[in-house]
C-alpha atoms as a printed R data frame, in Angstrom:
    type eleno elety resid chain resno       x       y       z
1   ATOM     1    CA   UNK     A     1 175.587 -44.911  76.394
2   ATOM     2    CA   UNK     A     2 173.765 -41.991  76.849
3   ATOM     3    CA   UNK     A     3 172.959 -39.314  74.220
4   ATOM     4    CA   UNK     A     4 171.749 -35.521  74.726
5   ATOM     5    CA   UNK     A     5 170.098 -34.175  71.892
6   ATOM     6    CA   UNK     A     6 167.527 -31.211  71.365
7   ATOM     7    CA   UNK     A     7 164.470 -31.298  68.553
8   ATOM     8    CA   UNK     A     8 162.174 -28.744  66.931
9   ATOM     9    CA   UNK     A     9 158.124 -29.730  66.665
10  ATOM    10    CA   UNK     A    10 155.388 -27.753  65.450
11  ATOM    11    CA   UNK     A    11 152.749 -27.521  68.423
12  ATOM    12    CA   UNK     A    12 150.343 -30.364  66.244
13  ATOM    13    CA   UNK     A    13 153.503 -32.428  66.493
14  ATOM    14    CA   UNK     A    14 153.705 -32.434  69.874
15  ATOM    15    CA   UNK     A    15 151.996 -36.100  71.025
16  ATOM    16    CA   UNK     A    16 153.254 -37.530  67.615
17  ATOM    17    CA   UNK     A    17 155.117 -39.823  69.814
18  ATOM    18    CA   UNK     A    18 156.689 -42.241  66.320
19  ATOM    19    CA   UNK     A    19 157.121 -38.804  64.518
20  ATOM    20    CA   UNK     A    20 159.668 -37.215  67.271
21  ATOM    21    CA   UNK     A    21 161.440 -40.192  68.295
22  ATOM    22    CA   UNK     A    22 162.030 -40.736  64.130
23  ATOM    23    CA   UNK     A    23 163.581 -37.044  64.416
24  ATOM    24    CA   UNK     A    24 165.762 -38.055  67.641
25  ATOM    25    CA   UNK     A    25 166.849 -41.189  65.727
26  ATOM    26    CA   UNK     A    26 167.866 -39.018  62.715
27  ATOM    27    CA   UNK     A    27 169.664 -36.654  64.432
28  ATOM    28    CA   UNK     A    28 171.883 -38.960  66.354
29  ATOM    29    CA   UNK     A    29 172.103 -41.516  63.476
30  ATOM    30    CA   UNK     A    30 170.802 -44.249  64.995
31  ATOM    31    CA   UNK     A    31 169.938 -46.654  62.411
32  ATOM    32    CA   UNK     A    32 168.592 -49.209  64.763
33  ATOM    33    CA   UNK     A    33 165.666 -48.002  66.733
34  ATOM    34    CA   UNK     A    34 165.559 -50.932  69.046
35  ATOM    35    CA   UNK     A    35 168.876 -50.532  70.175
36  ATOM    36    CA   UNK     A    36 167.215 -47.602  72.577
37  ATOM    37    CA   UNK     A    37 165.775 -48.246  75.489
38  ATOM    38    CA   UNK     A    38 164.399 -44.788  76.631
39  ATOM    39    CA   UNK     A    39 163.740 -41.489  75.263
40  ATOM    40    CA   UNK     A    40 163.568 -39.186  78.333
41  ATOM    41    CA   UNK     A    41 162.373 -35.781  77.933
42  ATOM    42    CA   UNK     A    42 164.693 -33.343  79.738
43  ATOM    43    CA   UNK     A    43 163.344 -30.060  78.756
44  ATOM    44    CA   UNK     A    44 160.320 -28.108  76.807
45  ATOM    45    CA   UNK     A    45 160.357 -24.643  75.728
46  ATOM    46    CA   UNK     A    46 158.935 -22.553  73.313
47  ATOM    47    CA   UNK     A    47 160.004 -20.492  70.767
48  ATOM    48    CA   UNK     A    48 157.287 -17.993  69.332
49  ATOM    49    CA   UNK     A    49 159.793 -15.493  67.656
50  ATOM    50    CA   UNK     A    50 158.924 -14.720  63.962
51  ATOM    51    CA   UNK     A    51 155.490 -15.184  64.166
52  ATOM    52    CA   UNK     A    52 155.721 -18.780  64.005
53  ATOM    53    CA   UNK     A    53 155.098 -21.249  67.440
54  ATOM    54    CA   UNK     A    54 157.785 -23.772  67.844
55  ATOM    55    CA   UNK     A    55 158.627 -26.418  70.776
56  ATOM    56    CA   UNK     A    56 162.064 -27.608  71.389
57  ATOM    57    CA   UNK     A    57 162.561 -30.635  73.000
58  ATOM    58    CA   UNK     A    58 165.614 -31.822  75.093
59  ATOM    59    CA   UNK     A    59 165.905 -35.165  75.198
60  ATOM    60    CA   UNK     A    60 168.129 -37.812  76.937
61  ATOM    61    CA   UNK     A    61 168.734 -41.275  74.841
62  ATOM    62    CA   UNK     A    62 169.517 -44.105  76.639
63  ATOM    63    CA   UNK     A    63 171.338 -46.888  74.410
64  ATOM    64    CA   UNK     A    64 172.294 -50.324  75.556
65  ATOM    65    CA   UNK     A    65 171.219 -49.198  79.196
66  ATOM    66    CA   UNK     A    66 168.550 -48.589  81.288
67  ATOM    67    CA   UNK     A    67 167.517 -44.919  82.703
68  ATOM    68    CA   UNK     A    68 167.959 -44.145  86.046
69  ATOM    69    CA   UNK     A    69 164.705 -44.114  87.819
70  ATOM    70    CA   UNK     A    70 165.310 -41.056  89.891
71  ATOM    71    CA   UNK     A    71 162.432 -40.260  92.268
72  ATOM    72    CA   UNK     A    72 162.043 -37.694  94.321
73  ATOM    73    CA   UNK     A    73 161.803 -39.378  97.899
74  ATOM    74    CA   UNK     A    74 161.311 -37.296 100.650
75  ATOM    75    CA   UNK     A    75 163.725 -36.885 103.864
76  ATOM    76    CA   UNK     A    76 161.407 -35.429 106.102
77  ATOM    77    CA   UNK     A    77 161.566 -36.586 109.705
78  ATOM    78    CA   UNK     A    78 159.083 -37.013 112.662
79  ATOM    79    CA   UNK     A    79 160.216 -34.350 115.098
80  ATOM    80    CA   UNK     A    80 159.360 -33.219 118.654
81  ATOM    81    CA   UNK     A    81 159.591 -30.338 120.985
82  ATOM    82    CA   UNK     A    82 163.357 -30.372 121.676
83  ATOM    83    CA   UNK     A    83 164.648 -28.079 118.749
84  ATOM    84    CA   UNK     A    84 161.762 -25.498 117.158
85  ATOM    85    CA   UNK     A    85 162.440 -22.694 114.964
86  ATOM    86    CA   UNK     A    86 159.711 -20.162 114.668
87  ATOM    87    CA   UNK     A    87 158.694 -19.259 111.324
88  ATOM    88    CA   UNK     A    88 156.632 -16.026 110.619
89  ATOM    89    CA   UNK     A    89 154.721 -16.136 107.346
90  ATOM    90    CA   UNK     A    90 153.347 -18.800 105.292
91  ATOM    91    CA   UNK     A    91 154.189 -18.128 102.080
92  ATOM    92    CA   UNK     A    92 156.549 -19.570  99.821
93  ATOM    93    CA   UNK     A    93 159.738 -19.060 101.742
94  ATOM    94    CA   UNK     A    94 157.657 -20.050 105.273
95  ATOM    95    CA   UNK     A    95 156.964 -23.411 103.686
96  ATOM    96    CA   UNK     A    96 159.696 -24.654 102.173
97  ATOM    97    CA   UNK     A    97 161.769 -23.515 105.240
98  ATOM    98    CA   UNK     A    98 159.789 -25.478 107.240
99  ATOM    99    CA   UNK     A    99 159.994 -28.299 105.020
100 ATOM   100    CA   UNK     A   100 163.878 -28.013 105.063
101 ATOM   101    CA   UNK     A   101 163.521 -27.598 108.695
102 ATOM   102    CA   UNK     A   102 161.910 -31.482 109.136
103 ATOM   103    CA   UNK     A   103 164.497 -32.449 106.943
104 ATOM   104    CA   UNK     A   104 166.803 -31.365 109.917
105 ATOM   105    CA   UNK     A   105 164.698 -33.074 112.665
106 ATOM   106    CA   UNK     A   106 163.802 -29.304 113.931
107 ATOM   107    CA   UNK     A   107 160.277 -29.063 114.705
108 ATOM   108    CA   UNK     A   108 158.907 -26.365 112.660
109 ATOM   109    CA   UNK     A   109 156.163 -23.629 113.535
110 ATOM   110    CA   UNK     A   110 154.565 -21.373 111.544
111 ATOM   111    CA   UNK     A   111 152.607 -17.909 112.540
112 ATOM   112    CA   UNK     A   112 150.494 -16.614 110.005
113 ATOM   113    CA   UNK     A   113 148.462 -13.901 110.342
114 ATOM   114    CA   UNK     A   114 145.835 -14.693 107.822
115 ATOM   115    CA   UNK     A   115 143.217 -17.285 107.294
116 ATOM   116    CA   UNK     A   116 143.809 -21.048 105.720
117 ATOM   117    CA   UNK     A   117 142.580 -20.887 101.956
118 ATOM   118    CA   UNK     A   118 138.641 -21.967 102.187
119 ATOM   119    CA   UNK     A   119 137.936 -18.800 104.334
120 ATOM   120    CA   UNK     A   120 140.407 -16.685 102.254
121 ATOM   121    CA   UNK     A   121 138.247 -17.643  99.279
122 ATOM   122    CA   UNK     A   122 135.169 -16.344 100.807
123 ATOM   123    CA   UNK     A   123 137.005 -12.577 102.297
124 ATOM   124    CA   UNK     A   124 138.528 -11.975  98.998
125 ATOM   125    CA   UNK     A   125 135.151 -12.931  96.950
126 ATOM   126    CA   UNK     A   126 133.933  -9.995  99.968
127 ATOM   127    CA   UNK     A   127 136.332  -7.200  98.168
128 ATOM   128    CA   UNK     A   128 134.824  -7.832  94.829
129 ATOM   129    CA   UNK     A   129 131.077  -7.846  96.158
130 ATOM   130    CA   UNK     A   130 131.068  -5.304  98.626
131 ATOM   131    CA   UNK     A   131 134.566  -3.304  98.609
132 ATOM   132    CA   UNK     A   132 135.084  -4.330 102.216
133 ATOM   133    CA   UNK     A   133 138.873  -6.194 102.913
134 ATOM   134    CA   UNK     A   134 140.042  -7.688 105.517
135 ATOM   135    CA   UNK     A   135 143.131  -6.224 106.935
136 ATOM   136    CA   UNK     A   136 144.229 -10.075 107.592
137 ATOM   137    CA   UNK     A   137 143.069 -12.118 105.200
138 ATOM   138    CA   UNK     A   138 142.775 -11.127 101.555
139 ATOM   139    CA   UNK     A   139 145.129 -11.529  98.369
140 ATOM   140    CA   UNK     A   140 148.243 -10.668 100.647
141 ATOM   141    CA   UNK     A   141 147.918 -12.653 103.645
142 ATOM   142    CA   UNK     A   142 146.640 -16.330 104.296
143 ATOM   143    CA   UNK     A   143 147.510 -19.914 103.733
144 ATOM   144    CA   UNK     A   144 150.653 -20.154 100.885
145 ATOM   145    CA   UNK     A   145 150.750 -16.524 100.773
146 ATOM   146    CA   UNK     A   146 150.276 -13.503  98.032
147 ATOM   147    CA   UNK     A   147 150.757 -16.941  95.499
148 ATOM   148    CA   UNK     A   148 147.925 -18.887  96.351
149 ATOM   149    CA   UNK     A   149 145.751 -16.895  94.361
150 ATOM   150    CA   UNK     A   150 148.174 -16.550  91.445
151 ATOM   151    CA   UNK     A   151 148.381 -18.332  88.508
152 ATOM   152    CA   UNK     A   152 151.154 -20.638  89.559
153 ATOM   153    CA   UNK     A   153 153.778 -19.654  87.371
154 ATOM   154    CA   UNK     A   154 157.335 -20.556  88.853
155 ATOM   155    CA   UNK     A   155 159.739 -18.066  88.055
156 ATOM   156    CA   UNK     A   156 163.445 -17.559  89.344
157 ATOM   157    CA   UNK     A   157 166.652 -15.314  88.085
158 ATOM   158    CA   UNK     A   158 168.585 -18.175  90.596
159 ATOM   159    CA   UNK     A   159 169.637 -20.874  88.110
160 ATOM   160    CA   UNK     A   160 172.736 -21.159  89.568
161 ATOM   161    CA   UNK     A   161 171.824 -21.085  92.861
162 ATOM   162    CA   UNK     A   162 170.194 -23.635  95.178
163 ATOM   163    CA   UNK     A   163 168.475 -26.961  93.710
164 ATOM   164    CA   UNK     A   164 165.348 -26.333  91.819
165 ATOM   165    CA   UNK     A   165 164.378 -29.075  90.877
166 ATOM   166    CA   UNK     A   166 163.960 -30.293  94.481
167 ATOM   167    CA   UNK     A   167 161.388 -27.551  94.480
168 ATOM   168    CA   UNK     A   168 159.929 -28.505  91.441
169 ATOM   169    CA   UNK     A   169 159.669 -32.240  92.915
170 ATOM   170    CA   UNK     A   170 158.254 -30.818  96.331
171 ATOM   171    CA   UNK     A   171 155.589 -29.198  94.052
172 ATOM   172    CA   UNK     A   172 154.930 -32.267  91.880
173 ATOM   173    CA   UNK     A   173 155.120 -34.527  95.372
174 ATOM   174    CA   UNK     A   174 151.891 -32.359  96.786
175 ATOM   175    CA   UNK     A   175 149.647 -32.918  92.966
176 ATOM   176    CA   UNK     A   176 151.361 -30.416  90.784
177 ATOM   177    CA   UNK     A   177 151.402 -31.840  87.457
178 ATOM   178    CA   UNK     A   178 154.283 -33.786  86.276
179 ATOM   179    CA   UNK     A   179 154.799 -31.305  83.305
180 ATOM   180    CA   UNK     A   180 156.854 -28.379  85.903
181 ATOM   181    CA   UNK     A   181 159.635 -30.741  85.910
182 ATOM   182    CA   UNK     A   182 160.760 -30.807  82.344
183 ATOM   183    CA   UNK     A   183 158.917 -27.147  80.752
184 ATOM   184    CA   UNK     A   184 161.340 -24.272  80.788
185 ATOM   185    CA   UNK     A   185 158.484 -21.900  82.520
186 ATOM   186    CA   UNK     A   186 156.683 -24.470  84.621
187 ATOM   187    CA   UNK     A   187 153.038 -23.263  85.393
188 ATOM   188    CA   UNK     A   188 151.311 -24.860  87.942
189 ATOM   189    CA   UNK     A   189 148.011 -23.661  87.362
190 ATOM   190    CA   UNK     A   190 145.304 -21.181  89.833
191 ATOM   191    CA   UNK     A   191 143.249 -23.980  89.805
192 ATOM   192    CA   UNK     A   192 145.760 -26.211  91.620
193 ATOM   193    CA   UNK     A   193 147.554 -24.494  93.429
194 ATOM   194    CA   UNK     A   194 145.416 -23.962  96.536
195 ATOM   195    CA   UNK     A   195 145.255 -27.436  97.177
196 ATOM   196    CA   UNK     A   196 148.612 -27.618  96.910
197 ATOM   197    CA   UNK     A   197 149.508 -25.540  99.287
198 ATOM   198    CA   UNK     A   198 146.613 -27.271 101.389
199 ATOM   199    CA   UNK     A   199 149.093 -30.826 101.466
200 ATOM   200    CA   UNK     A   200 152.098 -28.603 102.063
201 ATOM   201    CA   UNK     A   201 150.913 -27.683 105.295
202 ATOM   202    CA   UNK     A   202 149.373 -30.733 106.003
203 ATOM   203    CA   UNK     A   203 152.802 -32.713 105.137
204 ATOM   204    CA   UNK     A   204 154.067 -30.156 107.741
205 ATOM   205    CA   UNK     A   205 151.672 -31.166 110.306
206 ATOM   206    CA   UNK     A   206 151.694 -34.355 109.488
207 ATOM   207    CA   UNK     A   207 155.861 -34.665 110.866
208 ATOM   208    CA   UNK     A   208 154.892 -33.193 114.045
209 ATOM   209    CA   UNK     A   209 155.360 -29.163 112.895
210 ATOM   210    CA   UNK     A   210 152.853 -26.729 114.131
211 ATOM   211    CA   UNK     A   211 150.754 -24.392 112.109
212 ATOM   212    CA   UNK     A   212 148.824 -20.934 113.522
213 ATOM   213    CA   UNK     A   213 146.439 -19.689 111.174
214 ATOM   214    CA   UNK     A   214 145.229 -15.667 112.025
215 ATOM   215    CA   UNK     A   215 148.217 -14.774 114.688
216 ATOM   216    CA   UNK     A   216 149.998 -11.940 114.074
217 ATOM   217    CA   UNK     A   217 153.405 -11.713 115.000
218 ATOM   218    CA   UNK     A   218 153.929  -8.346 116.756
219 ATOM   219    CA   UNK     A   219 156.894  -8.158 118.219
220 ATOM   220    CA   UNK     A   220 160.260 -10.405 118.582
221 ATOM   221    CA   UNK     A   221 162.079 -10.217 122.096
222 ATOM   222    CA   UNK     A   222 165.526 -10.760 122.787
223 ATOM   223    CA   UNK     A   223 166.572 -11.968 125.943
224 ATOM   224    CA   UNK     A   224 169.576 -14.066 127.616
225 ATOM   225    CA   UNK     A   225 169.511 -17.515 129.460
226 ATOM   226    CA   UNK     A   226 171.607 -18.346 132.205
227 ATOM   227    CA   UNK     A   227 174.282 -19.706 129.919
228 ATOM   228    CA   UNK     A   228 175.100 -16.405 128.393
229 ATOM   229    CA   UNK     A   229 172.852 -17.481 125.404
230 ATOM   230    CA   UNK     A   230 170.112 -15.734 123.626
231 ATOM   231    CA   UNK     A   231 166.449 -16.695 123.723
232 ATOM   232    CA   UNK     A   232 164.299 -15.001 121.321
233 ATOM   233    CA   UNK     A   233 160.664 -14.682 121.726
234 ATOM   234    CA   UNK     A   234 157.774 -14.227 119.593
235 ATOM   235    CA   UNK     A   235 154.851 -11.920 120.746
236 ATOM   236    CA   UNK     A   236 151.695 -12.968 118.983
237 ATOM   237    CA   UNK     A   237 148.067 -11.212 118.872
238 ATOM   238    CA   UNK     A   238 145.778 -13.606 117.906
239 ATOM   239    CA   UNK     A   239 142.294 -11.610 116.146
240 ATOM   240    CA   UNK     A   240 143.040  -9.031 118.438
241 ATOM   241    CA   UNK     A   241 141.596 -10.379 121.409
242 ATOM   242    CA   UNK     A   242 144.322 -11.791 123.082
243 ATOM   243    CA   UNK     A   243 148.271 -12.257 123.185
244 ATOM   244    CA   UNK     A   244 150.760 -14.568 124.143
245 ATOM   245    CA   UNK     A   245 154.680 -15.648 123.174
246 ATOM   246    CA   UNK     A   246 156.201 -18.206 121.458
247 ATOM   247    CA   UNK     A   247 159.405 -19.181 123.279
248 ATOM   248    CA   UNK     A   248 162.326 -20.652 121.459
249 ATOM   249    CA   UNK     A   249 165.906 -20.109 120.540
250 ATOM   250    CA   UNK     A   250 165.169 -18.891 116.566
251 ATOM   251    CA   UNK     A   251 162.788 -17.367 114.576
252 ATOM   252    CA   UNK     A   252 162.892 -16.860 110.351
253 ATOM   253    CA   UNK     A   253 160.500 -13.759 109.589
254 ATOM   254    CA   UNK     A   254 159.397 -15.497 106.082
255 ATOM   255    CA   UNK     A   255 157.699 -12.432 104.007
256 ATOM   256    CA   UNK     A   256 156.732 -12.178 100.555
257 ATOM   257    CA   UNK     A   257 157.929  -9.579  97.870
């Protein structure tokens, strides 16, 4: 049988491992302690209202049986050139569409106008120094987005919408830590994040997707084939120097907030 139950700690409390499983026990009347088999943490928030810091804990309790060991495994798929969907922007949206898009067998590829992070790093540190920005790669545009220089916090008013924690998973499967999939406000962290984002794209890459770093997407043309059907293609300007089109059938324009 399985058993829901939520606890309140004090924050010193909080890797007093015998003291909170003694609450859980108390609270669900369990008498005999090793008739559990798991205590699974389902969810951690905190409650700092009156002054005072609190943590509630949601916990599952597993009794006579065995948790499920559910793991996030990924569905991704090698694909090829048959079906691509251009994507234009990699930011939050750009990834995880592409992502979704391998999960498909559609070979994804993504046109980002900015710079992968380790040069980002070095054009934004520029702004601070000497107040010059680059139109193309700074805090808005780049590898991952306006985000990768953020400080990870995962936010979302769509709770009832979608499957989040397949994000969260997708974000603990590329080295976020295992804490974003129970804490009610899961924060990944500035100092992770970038990296991150690096084996996102490199997952991407890795199925057979495509990835243009510092190619702007200028312009999207419409056109029909000889089947009455529409083509759409993507005009690109690569550092200004030179242009060229992306030809293929879709295109998601992917842009941050």
């Amino acid at each position: 049988m399985i058993y829901e139950t939520t606890i309140t700690i004090l924050p010193e409390e909080e890797n007093n491992k015998t003291l909170i499983e003694n609450k859980i026990l108390k609270q669900l009347s369990i008498k005999n302690k090793s008739s559990v088999n798991a205590f699974v943490l389902k969810k951690k928030s905190i409650d700092a209202r009156k002054g005072k810091i609190k943590f509630h804990l949601k916990y599952s309790v597993y009794v006579g049986e065995n948790p499920e060991q559910v793991k996030f495994v990924p569905k991704w798929k090698t694909v090829n050139s048959d079906k691509k969907v251009v994507i234009v922007g990699s930011g939050p949206a750009g990834l995880f569409a592409a992502l979704q898009l391998l999960e498909f067998g559609i070979k994804p590829i993504v046109i980002e106008r900015g710079s992968r992070t380790s040069k980002r790093k070095v054009d934004i540190a520029k702004i601070s120094t000497t107040g010059i920005v680059d139109e193309n790669s700074n805090y808005c545009f780049g590898e991952g987005g306006a985000g990768t220089f953020s400080d990870g916090k995962l936010f979302t008013r769509s709770n009832k919408r979608g499957d989040i924690s397949k994000i969260l998973s997708i974000f603990h499967y590329h080295g976020a830590d295992k804490k974003i999939l129970s804490d009610a406000h899961p924060h990944i962290g500035s100092d992770k994040l970038p990296k991150i984002i690096n084996n996102m794209i490199d997952t991407i890459i890795k199925f057979g997707g495509e990835v243009y770093f510092d190619k702007i997407c200028t312009d999207l043309i419409l056109e029909k084939d000889e089947k009455n059907n529409f083509i759409m293609d993507s005009r690109v300007r690569e550092n200004e120097k030179r242009s060229g089109t992306f030809s293929h059938k879709t295109t998601r324009y992917a842009g941050g907030r």
